[in-house]
N, C-alpha and C positions, 0 to 999 in steps of 0.2 A: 609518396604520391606527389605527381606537379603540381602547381595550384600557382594561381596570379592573385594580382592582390586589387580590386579595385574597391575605390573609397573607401580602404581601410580594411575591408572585407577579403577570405583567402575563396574561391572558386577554384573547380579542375580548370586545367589547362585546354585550348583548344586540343592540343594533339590527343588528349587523351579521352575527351566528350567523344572526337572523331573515330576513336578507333573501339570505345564502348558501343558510343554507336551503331559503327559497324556490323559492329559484334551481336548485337540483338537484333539489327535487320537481317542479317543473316539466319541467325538461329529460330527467328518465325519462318523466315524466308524455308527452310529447310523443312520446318515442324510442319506450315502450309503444305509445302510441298510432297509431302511423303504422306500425310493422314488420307487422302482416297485411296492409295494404293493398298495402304493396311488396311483398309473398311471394305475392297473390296475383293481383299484375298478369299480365295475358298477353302475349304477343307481338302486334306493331301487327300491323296488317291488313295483309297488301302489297297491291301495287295489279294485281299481273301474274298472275292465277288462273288458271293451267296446273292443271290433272289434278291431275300429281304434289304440287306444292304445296297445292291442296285437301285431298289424301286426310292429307298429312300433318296440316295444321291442325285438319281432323276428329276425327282420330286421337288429337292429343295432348289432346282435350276428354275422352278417358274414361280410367278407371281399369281394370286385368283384371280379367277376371269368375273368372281361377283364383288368380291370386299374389296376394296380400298387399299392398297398402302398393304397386305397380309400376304404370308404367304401361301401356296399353294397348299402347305403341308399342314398350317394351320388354322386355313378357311374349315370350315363343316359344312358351308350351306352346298344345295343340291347339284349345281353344275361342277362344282369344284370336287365333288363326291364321286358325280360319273368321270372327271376327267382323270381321277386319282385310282379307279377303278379300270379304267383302258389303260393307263400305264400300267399296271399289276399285272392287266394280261399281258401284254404287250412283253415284261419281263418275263414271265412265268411259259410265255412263248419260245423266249432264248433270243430275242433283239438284244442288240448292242445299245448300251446307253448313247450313246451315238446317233443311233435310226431313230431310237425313240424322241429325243430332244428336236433332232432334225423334222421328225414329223410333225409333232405338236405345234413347232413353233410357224410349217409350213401351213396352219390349219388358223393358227389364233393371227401371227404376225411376230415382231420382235418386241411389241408390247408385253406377249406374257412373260419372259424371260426375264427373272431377278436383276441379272446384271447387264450393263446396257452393251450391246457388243458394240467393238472397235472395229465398224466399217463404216462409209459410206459416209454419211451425215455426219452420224453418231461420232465420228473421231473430234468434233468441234466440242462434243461433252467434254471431253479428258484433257483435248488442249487448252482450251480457253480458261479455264480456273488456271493455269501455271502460267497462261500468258498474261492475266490481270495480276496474278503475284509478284511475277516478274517488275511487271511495270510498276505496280506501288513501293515494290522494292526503291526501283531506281527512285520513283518521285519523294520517297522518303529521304531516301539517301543527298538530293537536291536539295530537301527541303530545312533538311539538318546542317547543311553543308552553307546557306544562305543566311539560317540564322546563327550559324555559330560565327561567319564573317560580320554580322553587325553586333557581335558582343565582344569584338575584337578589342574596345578598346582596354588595357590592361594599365595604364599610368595615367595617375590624373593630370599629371603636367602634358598629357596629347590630347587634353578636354578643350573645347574652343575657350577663349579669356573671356568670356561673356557669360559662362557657365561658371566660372572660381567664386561666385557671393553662392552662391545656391551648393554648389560641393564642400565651401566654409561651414554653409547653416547646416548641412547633416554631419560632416565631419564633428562639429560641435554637441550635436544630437545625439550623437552614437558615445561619445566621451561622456556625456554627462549621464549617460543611462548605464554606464557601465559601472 
């Protein structure tokens, strides 16, 4: 491992703080960056579209129009009941999970929809968190970069001569404690 030595003492080396560094701003940078895309993957498509499997697929696409924060499939209370009951028909009709989601959402808005779509407005949701990453990336990466240049110094003979009684008194300090 490199390491300098100052007053007596061994520290990493700037190049190697800078490139640890690197290395975990990056690897949040990554971790940030990738955790909504995993949070808002959905379940694959199965291949075997019975009824019941539709109605539920459907289903779990929207948020209740009464609870808070729930979803559609796990509200109970009454509007959420009838609106879980028009999809049913609505499948048991022979609609496309398609028509169905398209209607509903043309009836509530793009509020009931679990996921928020990527139109319109809505693309500032998805960008804006990777553009604030982005940038604390870089101002970390600055800010690492500015204090590891004022820890530069590495030999106490590059110390100003007005500092040598006071780097004596610890250098002494450190000796006698050892």
């Amino acid at each position: 491992m490199q390491s300098a030595s100052v007053l007596g003492m061994n520290y990493p080396s700037k190049s190697l703080l800078r490139r640890s560094g690197a290395i975990v701003v990056l690897a949040a940078l990554l971790l940030l960056t990738l955790t909504p895309f995993a949070v808002a993957q959905t379940a694959p498509e199965t291949t075997s579209a019975t009824p019941r499997t539709t109605y539920f697929e459907v289903v779990r696409q929207f948020k209740s129009v009464t609870c808070p924060g729930e979803s559609l499939e796990a509200c109970t209370s009454g509007p959420s009941e009838q609106l879980k009951t028009i999809i049913r028909e609505r499948v048991d009709a022979g609609w496309t999970k398609e028509a169905i989601v398209k209607s509903v959402e043309d009836e509530f808005g793009d509020r009931i929809l679990s996921a928020t779509p990527r139109k319109g407005i809505n693309w500032w949701l998805w960008i804006l968190p990777v553009v604030f990453i982005a940038g604390g990336a870089v101002a970390a990466g600055r800010l690492m970069r500015t204090r590891a240049a004022t820890v530069a110094v590495t030999d106490p003979g590059q110390l100003p001569a007005d500092l040598a009684p006071y780097v004596a008194d610890i250098e002494r300090a450190v000796k006698e404690d050892e």
